[in-house]
FIFI-769200 format. One line per 2 residues: their letters; for each residue x, y, z of N, C-alpha, C. Coordinates in steps of 0.001 Angstrom, whole numbers, plus 524288, in hexadecimal, padded with zeros to 5 digits. Atoms other than C-alpha are relative to their C-alpha. Layout:
<sites>
A) X:Y:Z:X:Y:Z:X:Y:Z  ...
</sites>
This chain:
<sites>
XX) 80087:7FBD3:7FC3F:CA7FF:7912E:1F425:7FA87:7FFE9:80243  804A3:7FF46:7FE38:C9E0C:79131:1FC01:7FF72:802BD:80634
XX) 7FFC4:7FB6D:7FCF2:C99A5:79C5B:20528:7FD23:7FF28:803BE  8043F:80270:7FB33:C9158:79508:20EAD:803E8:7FED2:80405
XX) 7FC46:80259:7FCAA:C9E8B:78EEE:2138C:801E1:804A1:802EB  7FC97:7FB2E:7FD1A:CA4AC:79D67:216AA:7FF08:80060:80636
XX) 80007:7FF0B:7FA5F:CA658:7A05C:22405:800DD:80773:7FFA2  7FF80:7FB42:80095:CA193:7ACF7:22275:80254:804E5:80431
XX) 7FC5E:7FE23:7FCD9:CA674:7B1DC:22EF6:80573:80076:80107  7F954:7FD3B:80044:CB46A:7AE59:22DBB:800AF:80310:7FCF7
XX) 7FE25:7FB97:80321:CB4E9:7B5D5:2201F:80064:804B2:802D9  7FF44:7FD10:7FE86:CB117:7C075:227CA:80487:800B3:8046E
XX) 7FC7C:7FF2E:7FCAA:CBA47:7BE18:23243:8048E:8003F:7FDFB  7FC46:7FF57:8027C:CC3B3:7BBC5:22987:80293:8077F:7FD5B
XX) 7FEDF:7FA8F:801F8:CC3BF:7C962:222EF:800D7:803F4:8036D  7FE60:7FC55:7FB97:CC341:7D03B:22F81:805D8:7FD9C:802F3
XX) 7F9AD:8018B:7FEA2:CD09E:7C7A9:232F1:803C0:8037A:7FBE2  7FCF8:7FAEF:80308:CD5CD:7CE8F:226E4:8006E:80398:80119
XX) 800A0:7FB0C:7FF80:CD1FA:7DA13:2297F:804DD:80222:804FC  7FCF3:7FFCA:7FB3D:CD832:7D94A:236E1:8058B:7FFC2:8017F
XX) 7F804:7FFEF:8004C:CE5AC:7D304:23415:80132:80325:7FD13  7FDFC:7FB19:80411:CE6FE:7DD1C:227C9:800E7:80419:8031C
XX) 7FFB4:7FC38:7FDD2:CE569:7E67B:23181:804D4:7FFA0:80446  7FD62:800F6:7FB9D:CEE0E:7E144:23C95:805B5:7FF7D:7FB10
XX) 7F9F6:7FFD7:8008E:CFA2E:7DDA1:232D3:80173:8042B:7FCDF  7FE9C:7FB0A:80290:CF867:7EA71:22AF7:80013:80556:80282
XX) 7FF93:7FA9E:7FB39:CF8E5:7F12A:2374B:8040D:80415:80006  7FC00:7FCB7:801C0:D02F1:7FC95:23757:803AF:7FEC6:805D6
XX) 7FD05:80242:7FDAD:D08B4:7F588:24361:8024F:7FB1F:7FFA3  7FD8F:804D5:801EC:D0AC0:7E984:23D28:8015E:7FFA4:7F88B
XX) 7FBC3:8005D:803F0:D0D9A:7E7BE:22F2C:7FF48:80501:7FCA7  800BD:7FC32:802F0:D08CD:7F3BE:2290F:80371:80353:7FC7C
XX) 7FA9A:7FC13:801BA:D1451:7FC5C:2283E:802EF:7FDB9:7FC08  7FBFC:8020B:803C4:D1B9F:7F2FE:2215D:7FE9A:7FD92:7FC20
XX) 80409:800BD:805F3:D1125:7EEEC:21663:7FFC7:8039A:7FDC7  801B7:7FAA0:8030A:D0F02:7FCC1:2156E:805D3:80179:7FC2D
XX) 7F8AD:7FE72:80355:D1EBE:80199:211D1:7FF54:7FAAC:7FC46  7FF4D:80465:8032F:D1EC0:7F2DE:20B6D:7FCB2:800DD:7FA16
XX) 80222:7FFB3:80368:D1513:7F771:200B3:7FF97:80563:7FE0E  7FD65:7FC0A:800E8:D1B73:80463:1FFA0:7FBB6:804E2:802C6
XX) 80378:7FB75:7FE27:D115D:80D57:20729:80354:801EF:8036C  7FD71:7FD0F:7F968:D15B8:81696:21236:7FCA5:8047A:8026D
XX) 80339:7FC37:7FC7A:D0F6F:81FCE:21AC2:7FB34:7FD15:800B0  80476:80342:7FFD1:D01F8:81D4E:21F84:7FC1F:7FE3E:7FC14
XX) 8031E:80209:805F7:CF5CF:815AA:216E1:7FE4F:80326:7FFD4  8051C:7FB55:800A0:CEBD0:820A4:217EB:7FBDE:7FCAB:800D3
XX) 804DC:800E2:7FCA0:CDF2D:81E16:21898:7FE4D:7FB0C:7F9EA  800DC:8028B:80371:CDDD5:81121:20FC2:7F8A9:7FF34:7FD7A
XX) 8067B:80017:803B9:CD1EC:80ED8:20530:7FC02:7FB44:80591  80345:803A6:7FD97:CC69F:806EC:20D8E:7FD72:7FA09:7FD76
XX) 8025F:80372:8014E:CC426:7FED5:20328:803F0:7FAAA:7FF05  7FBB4:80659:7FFB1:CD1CA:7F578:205D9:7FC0B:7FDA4:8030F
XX) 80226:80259:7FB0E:CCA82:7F2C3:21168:7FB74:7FBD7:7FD92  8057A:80275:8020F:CBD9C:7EF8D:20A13:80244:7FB38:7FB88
XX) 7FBCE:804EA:8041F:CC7A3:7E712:1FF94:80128:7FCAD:80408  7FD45:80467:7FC83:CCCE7:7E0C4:20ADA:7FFC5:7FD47:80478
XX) 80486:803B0:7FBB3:CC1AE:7DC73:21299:7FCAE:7FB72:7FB6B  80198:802BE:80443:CBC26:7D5AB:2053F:80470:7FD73:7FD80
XX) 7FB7C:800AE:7FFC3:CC9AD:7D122:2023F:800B8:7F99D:8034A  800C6:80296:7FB4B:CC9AB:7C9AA:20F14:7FBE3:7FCC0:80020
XX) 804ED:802F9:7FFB8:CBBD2:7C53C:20D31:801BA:7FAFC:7FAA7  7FDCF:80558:804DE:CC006:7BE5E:1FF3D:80213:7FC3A:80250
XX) 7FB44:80379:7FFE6:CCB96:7B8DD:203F8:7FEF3:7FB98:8052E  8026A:80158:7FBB3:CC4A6:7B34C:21090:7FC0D:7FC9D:7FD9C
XX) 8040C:8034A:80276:CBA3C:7AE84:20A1F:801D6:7FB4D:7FAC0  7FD30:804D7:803BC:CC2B5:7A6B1:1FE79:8021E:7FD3F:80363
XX) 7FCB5:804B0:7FE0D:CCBD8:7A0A0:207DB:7F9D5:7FCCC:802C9  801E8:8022F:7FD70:CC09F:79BCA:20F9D:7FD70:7FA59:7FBBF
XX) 7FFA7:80447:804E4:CBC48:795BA:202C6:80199:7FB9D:7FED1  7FB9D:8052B:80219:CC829:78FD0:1FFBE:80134:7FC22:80401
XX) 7FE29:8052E:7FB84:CCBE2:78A74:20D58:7F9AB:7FBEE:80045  8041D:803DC:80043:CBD08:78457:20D44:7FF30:7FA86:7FC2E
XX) 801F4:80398:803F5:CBE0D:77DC2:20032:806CA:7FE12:8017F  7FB5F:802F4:7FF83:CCCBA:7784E:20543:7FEAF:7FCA4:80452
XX) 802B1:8026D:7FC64:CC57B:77332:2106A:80359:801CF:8047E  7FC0C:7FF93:7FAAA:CCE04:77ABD:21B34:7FC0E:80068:80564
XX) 80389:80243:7FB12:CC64E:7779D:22767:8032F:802FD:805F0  7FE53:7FF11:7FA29:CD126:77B99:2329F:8036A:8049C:7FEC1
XX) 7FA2E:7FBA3:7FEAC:CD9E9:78700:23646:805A0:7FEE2:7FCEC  7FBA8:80277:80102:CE43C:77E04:23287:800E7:8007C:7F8F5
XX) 80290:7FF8D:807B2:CDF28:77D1B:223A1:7FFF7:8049C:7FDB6  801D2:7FBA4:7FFE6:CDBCD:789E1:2241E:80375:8039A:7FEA8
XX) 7FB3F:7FD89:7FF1E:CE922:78F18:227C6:80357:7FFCF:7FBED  7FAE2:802BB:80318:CF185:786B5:21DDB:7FCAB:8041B:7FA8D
XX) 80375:7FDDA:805FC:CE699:78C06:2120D:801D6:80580:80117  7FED5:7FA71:7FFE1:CE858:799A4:2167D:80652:80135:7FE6F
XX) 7F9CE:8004E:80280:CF76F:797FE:2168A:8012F:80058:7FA05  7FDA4:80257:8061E:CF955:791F1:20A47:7FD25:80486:7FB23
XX) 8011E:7FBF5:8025E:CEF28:79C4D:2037E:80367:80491:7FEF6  7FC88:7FB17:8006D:CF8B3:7A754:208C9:80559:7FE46:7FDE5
XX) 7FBFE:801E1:801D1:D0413:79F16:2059F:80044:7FF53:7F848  80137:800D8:80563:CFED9:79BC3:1F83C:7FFFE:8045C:7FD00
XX) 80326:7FC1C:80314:CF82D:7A832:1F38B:8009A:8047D:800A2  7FF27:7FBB4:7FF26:CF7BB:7B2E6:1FB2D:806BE:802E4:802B1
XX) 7F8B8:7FFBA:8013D:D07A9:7B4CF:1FE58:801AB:800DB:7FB30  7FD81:7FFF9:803F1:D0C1C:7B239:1F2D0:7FD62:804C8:7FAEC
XX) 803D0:7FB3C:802D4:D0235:7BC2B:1EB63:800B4:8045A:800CD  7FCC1:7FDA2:7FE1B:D05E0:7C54E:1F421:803C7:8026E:8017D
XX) 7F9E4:7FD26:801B5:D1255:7C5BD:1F332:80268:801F0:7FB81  7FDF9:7FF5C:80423:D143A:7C544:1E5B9:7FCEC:80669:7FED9
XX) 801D0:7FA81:802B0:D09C5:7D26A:1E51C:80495:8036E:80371  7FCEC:7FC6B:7FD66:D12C9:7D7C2:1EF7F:804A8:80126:7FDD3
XX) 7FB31:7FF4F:8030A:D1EE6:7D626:1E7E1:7FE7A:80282:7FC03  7FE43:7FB39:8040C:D1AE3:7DCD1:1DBF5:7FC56:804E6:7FFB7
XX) 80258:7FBA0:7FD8F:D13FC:7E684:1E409:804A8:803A1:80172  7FC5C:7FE5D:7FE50:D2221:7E98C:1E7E2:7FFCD:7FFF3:805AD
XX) 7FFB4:7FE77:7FA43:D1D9F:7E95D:1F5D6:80505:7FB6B:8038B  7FB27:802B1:7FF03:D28E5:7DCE9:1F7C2:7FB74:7FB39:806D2
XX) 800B7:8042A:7FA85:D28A5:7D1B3:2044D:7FCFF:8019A:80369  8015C:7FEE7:7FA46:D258F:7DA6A:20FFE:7FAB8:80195:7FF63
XX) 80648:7FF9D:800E8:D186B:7DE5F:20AEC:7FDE0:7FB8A:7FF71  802D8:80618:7FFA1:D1580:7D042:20765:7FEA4:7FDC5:80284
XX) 801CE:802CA:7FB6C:D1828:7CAD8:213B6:7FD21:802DA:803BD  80295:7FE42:7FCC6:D1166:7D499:21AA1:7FA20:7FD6B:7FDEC
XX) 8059B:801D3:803B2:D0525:7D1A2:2115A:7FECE:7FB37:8005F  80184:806F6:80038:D05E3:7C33A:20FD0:7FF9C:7FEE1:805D9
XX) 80061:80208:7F990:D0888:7C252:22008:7FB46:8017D:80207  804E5:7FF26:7FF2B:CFBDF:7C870:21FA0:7FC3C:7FC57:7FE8F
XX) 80407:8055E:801BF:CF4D2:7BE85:2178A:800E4:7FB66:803F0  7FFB5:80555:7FEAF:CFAC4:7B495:21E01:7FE95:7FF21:80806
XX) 8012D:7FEFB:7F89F:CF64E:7B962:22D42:7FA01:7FEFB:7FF16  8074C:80029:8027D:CE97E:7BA52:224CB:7FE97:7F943:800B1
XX) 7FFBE:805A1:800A9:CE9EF:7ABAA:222AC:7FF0F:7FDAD:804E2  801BE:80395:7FAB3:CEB2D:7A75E:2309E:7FC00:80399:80372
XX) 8057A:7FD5C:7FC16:CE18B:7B0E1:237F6:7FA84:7FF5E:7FE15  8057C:7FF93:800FD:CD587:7AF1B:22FF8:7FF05:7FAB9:7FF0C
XX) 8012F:80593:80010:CCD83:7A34E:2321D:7FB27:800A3:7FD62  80460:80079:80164:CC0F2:79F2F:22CAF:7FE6E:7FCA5:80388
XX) 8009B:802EF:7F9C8:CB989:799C4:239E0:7FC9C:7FC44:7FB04  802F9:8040B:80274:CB09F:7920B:22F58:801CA:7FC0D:7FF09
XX) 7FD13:804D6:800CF:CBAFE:78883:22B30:80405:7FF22:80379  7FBEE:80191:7F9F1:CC41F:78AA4:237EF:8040F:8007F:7FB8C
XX) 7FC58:7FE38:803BC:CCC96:78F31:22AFA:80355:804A7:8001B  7FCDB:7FC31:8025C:CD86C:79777:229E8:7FE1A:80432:7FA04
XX) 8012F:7FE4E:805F4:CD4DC:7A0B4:21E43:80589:8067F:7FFCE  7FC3C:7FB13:80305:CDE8B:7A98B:21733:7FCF9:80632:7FC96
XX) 8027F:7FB65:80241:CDA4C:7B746:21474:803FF:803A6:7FEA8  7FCAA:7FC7D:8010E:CE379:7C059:20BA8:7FDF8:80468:8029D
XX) 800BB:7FB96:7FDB4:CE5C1:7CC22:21324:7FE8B:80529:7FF60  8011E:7FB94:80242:CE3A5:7D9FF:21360:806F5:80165:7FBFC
</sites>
C-alpha cells in the first residue's frame, strides 16, 4: 500500500459520487417506497440520526480508498480493467453478502435487488481519473 500512489482527488470524488447516487436511487421518486415497505417500515422516516451520514461518508472513503489499492496492485490501468474488477468484486462479494444478510433479515429478493442494483450502478459511475480505473464503491 502505498499512499503516494492515491489519487487523492478521485477518493474524494468518489465519495461525493456516493453520496449522490445514494441519494438519487433512494429518492422517494425512484426506489424508495419500495425499500422502505420491503424492510417493513411505513409512514414517513422522521428526521434521521446525522451520524448515518457521518458513517457513510467514511464508509465510502474506506471502500474507495481499498479498491483503489487493490485495482493498483492488479495493475488495472484502463476503464476496461477497471470495469471487469469492479464487476467481479460486486459479483464476488458484495451480492452475494448481501443477499444472504437480506434473507435472514427477512427483508426477502425485492430489497436485495433494490440494494445490490445500487452497488452495482456504484461500480460503473465511479472512476479513479489516476489510473483511468473503474473503482467499485459499496453503497449507501
Amino acid at each position: 500500500m502505498n499512499f503516494g500512489s492515491v489519487s487523492w482527488l478521485a477518493i474524494v470524488v468518489c465519495v461525493v459520487v456516493a453520496m449522490v447516487s445514494g441519494f438519487v436511487w433512494y429518492h422517494s421518486k425512484v426506489f424508495f417506497p419500495a425499500w422502505w415497505a420491503g424492510i417493513g417500515k411505513s409512514g414517513e422516516t422522521g428526521n434521521p440520526n446525522p451520524m448515518i451520514y457521518v458513517f457513510t461518508i467514511i464508509a465510502a472513503f474506506v471502500q474507495a480508498l481499498s479498491v483503489s489499492f487493490m485495482l493498483g496492485a492488479m495493475g488495472s490501468a484502463t476503464a476496461g480493467s477497471g470495469a471487469s474488477a469492479g464487476f467481479m468484486l460486486w459479483l464476488g462479494f458484495i451480492a452475494p453478502t448481501n443477499l444472504v444478510n437480506k434473507l435472514f433479515a427477512g427483508h426477502g429478493f425485492k430489497v436485495w435487488a433494490i440494494e445490490a442494483g445500487n452497488h452495482l450502478v456504484n461500480a460503473s459511475l465511479r472512476r479513479n481519473p489516476g489510473r483511468v480505473a473503474l473503482i467499485t464503491v459499496t453503497s449507501l
